[in-house]
Legacy VTK file of the C-alpha trace (Angstrom):
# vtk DataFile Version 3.0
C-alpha trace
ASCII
DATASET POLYDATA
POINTS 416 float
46.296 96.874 103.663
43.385 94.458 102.964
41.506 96.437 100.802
44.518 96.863 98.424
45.201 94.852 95.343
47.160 91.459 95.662
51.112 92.068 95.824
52.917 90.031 92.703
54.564 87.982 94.712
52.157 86.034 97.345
53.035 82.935 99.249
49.810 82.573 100.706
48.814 82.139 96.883
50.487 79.166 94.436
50.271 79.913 90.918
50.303 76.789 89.342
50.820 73.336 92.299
51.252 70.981 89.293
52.554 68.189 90.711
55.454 65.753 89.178
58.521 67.071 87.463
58.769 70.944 86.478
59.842 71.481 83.238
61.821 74.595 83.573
63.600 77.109 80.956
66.579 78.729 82.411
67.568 82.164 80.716
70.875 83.760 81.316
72.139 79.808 81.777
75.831 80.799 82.017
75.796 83.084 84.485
75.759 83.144 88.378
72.103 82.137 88.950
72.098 79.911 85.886
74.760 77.620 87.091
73.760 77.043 90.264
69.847 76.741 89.165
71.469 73.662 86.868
73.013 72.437 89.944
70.147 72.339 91.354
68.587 70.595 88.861
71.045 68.116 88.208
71.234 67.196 91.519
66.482 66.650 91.511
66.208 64.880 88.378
62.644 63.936 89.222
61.556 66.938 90.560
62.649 69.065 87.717
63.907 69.122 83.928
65.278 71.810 81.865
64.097 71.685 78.409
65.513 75.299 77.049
68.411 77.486 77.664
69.276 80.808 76.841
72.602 82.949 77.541
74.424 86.145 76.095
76.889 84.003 74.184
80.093 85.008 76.062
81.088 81.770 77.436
80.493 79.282 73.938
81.568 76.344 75.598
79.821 75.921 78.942
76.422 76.646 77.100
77.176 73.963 75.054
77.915 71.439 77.988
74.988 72.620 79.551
73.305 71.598 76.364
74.368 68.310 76.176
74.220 67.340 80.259
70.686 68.505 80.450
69.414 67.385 76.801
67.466 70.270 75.880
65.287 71.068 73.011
66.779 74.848 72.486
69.360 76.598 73.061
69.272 80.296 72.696
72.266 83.102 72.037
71.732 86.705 72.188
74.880 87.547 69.745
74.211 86.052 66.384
77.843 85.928 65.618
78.161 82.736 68.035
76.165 80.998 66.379
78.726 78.864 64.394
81.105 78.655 67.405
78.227 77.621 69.502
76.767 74.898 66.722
80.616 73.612 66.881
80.799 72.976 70.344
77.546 71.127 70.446
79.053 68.581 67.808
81.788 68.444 69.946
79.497 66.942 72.742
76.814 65.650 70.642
78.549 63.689 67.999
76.590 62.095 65.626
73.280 62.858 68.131
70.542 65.683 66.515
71.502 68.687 67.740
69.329 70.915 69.914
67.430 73.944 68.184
69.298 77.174 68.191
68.174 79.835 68.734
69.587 83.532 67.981
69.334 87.482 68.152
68.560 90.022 70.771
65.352 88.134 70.387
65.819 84.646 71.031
65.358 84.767 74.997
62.136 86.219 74.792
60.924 83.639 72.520
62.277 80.609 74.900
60.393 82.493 77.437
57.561 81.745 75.800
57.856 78.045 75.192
55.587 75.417 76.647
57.238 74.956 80.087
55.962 75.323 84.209
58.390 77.971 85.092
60.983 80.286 83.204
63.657 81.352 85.608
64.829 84.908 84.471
68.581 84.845 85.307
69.729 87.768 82.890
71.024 90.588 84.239
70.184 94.113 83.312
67.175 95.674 81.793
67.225 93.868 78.342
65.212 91.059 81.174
62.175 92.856 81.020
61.117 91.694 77.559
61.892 87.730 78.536
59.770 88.462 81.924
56.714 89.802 80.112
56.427 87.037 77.374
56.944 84.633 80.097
53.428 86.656 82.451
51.707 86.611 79.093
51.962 83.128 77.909
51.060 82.278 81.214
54.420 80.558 83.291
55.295 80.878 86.566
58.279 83.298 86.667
61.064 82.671 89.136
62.542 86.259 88.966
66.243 87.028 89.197
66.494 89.666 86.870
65.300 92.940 88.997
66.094 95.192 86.799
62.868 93.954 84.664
60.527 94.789 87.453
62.489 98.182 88.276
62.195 99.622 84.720
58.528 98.069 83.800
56.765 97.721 86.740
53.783 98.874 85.500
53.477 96.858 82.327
54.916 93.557 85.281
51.810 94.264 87.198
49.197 94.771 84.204
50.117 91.128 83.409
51.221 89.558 86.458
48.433 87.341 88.276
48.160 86.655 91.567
51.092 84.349 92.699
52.734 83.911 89.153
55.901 85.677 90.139
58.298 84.373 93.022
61.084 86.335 93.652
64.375 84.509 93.326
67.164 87.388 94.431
67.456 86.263 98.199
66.272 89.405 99.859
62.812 89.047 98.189
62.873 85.135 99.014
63.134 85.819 102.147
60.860 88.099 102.445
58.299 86.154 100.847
59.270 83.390 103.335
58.454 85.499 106.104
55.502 86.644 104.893
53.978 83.552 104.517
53.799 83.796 108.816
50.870 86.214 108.840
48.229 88.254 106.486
49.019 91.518 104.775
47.248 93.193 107.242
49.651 92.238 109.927
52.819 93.325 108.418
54.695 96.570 109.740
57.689 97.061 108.134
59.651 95.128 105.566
63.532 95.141 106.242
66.429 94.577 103.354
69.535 93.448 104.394
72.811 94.672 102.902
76.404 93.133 103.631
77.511 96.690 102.950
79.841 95.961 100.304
83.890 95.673 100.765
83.301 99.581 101.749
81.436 99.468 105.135
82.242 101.881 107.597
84.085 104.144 104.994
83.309 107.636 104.391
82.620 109.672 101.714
85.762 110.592 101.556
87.251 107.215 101.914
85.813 106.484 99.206
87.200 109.309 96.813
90.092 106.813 95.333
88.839 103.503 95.808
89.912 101.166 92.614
88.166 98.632 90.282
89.789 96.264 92.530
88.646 97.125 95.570
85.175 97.646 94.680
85.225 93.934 92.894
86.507 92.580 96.451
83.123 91.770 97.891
83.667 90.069 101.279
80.272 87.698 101.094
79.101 86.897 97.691
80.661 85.622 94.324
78.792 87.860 91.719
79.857 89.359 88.203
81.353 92.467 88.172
78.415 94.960 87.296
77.001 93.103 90.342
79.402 93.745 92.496
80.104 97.148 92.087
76.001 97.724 92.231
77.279 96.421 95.679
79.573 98.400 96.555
77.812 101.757 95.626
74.701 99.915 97.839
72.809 100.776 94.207
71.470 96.825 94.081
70.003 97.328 97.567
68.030 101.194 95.964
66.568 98.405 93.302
65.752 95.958 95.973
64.032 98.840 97.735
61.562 99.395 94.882
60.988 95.721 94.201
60.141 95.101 97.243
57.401 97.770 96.902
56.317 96.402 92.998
56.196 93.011 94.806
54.668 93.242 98.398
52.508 96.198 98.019
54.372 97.953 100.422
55.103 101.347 101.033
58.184 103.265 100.545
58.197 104.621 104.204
57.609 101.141 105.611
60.652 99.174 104.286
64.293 99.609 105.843
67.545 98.974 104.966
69.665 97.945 107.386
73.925 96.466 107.415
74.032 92.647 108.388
77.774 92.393 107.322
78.054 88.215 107.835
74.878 88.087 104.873
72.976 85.191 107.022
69.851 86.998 107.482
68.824 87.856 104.325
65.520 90.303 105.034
62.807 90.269 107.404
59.498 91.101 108.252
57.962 92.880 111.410
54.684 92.585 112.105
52.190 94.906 113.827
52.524 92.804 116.991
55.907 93.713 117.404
57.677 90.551 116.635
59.889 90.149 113.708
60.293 87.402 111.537
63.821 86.647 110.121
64.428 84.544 107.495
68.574 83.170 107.835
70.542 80.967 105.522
74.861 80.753 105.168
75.341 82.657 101.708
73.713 80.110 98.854
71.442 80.944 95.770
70.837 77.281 95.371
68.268 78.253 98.775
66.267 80.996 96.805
66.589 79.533 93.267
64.698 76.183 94.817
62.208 78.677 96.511
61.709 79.845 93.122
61.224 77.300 90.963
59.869 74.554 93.532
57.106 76.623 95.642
55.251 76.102 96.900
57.334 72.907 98.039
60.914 72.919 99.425
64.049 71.308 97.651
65.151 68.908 100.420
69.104 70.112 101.219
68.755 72.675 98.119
71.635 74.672 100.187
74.212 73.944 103.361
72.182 74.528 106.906
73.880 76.111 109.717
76.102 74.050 112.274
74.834 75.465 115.371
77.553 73.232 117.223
79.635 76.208 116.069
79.866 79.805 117.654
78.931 83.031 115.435
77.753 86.310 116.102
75.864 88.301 113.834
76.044 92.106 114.102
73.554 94.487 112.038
73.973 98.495 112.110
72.268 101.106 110.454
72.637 102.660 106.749
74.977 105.397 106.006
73.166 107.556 103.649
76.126 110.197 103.522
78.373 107.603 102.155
76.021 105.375 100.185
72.781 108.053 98.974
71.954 105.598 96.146
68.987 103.685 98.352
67.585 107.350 99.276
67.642 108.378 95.355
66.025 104.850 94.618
63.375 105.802 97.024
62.945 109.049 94.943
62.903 107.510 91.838
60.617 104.771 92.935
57.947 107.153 94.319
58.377 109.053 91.363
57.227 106.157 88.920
56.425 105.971 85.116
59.986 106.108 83.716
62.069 107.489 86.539
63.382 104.034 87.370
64.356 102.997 84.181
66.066 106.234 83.551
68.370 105.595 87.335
69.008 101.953 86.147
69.812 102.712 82.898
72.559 105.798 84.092
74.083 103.335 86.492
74.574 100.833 84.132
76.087 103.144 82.299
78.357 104.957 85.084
79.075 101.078 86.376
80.796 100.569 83.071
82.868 103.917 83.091
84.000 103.073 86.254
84.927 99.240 85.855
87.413 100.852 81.893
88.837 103.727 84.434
86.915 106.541 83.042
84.872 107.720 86.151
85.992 107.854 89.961
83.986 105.755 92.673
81.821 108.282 93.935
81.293 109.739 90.571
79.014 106.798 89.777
76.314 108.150 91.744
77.424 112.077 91.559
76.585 111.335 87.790
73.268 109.122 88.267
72.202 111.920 90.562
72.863 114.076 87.896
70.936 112.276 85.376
67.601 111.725 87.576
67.953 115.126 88.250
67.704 116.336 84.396
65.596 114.148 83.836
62.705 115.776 85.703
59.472 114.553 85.673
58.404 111.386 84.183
56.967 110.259 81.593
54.653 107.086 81.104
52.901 106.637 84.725
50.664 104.262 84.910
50.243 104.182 81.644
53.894 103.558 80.694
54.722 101.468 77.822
57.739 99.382 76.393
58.722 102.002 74.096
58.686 104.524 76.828
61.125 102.373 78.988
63.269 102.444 75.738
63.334 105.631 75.035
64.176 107.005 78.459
66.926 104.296 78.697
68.399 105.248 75.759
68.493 109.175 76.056
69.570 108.115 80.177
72.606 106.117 78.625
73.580 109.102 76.352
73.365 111.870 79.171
75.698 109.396 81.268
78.366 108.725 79.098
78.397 112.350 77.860
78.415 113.783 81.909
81.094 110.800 82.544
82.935 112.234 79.992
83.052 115.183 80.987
83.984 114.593 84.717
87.108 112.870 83.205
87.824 115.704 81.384
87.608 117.938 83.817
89.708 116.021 86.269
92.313 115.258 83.825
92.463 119.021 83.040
LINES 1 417
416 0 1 2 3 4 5 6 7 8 9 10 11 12 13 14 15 16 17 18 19 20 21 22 23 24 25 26 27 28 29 30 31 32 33 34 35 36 37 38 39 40 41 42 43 44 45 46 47 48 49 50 51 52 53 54 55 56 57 58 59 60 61 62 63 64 65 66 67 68 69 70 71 72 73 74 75 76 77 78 79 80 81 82 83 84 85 86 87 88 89 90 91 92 93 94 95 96 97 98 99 100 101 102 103 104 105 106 107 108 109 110 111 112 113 114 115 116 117 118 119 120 121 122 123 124 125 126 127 128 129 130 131 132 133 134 135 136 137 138 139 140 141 142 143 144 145 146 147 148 149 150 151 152 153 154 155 156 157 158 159 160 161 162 163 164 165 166 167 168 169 170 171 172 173 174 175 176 177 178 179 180 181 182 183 184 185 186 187 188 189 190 191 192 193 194 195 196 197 198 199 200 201 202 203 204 205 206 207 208 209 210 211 212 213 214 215 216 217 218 219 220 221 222 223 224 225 226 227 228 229 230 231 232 233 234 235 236 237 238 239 240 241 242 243 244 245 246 247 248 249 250 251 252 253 254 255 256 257 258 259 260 261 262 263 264 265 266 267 268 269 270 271 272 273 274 275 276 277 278 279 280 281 282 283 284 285 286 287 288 289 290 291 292 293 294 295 296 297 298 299 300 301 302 303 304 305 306 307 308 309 310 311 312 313 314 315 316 317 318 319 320 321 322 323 324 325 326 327 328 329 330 331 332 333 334 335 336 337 338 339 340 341 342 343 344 345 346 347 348 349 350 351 352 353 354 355 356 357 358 359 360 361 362 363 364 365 366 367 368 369 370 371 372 373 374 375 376 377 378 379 380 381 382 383 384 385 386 387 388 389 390 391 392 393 394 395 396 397 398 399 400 401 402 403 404 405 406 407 408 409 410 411 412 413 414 415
């Protein structure tokens, strides 16, 4: 493994150790990771500073408080119709103060993502991410990655740009992971090993699965997540992505990184090394712990999440994968080895089949029957090594088409 070129994310190597307060731009502010990164930040005044925001627009009002609390120079919407709803609600907390810039269109993250800052946290979910993450590589920020999808569907163009140590991963699989690799050299790793909670569906069959509802599959028994999130869950598909950015990331094989059920979510991945020992990296359920890995490494955010009371019993249990019940993280394998647009075209179909399923149009298991379907037309890819933006695009958008039009038809056919 020496010999190979430097993984993107490296915790042997620090971007950029300025020292003082971070100023930090937080895009998708409204969501999950958002919120708690502001926590966060609230809570280390003079370790850090948020000078830009961006969200989606859905949720008007918090952005707007977010605004005001943390003073920021921009705030960014990605639905231009907000704009006047959002410029109302900062005059609501702003008064007769100047208001922030705003900041709007499909556009407007990827421009924040660019602004003079230390570290852009990525918080947006889905694929439209990817643009935000490469302006933030090029102007040359440190990027504090939530948004996987991004590195899924662009990995190539990521790692054209990417320099050594400029990304740290912020999903908590791939922090820990990067915390446990910081215990020995590249060449002494084995085996990576993901940890799944298994969803609100462990131990069910196939079959068991056939008529499981939108309510049961937004139950998840660990984690507090938006819905797309949590049905990427409960189909195991977010653990297929985390499969293949742990490979973009660590320079790791495909055959050398496991998935494995931890259903109590306090180990959140680790590392075996060629020695034999393992190296586990264990938290209770937080982001605040891998947002502060993200934007404070290569320091640590004193009490950035709850410790353990080991005054208290607990037993943690971990079993192995069910691939009959769950194939998505073998077809994320395939897609992953199969590079160049293959990856884009499986994220883009399961957004797609995520969506049919959350309105009532597609059955559980359909979800992946359909994305299976869809990698499987798909055929070869296109792009490589070479891939480009407008590759990703175009493979998205003919992957969304096939999707809805195969959902479709499944619905018709069942209804029939």
């Amino acid at each position: 493994m020496s010999d190979r070129p430097s993984p993107l994310a490296d915790p042997h190597t620090a971007f950029d150790r300025t020292e003082g307060r971070r100023d930090i731009v937080v895009l998708g502010s409204t969501g999950s990771i958002g919120t708690q990164a502001i926590d966060l930040v609230l809570r280390h005044p003079d370790r850090f500073r948020v000078t830009a925001l961006a969200a989606s627009g859905g949720r008007v009002a918090l952005l707007a408080e977010q605004a005001h609390r943390l003073k920021v120079a921009q705030v960014a919407v990605a639905r231009e119709e907000t704009v006047e709803e959002l410029r109302t609600a900062l005059e609501g907390w702003y008064g007769s103060e100047p208001l922030p810039e705003i900041l709007a269109g499909p556009d407007a993250a990827t421009q924040l993502a660019a602004s003079p800052c230390h570290t852009v946290l990525n918080g947006i979910t889905g694929s439209i991410g990817l643009a935000p993450t490469l302006a933030a590589l090029e102007a040359g920020r440190t990027l504090a990655l939530a948004n996987k999808e991004s590195l899924i569907v662009g990995g190539p163009l990521v790692k054209a740009l990417a320099k050594p140590g400029q990304i740290i991963p912020v999903d908590s699989e791939h922090a820990a992971l990067f915390q446990a690799l910081a215990a020995g050299t590249r060449a002494d790793v084995r085996k990576l090993v993901v940890t799944a909670s298994g969803g609100p569906f462990r131990g069910r069959t196939r079959a068991d699965l056939e008529h499981v509802t939108r309510e049961d599959a937004l139950a998840h028994p660990t984690w507090a997540m938006g819905p797309v999130i949590t049905v990427n869950s409960a189909t195991l598909v977010n653990k297929g992505l985390e499969v293949i950015e742990a490979h973009l990331l660590y320079d790791i094989p495909f055959d050398r990184i496991e998935v494995v059920v931890h259903p109590q979510s306090y180990v959140h991945s680790m590392v075996e090394f060629t020695d034999g020992s393992t190296l586990a990296q264990a938290t209770p359920p937080d982001m605040r712990g891998p947002i502060a890995i993200g934007i404070g490494w290569p320091e640590r955010v004193p009490d950035a999440a709850p410790a353990f009371d080991w005054s208290t019993a607990s037993t943690w249990e971990f079993f192995p994968l069910d691939n009959e019940a769950f194939p998505s993280v073998n077809l994320a394998r395939h897609v992953g080895e199969l590079g160049g647009t293959a990856p884009a075209v499986f994220n883009a179909a399961n957004e797609e089949c995520v969506e049919a399923f959350l309105a009532g149009r597609l059955p559980f298991n359909g979800i992946m029957d359909t994305v299976t379907a869809v990698v499987t037309e798909h055929g070869r890819p296109t792009g490589g090594t070479s891939l480009t933006v407008p590759d990703v695009l175009e493979a998205e958008t003919w992957a969304r088409a096939r999707a809805r039009e195969l959902a479709a038809k499944a619905t018709a056919e069942a209804r029939a």
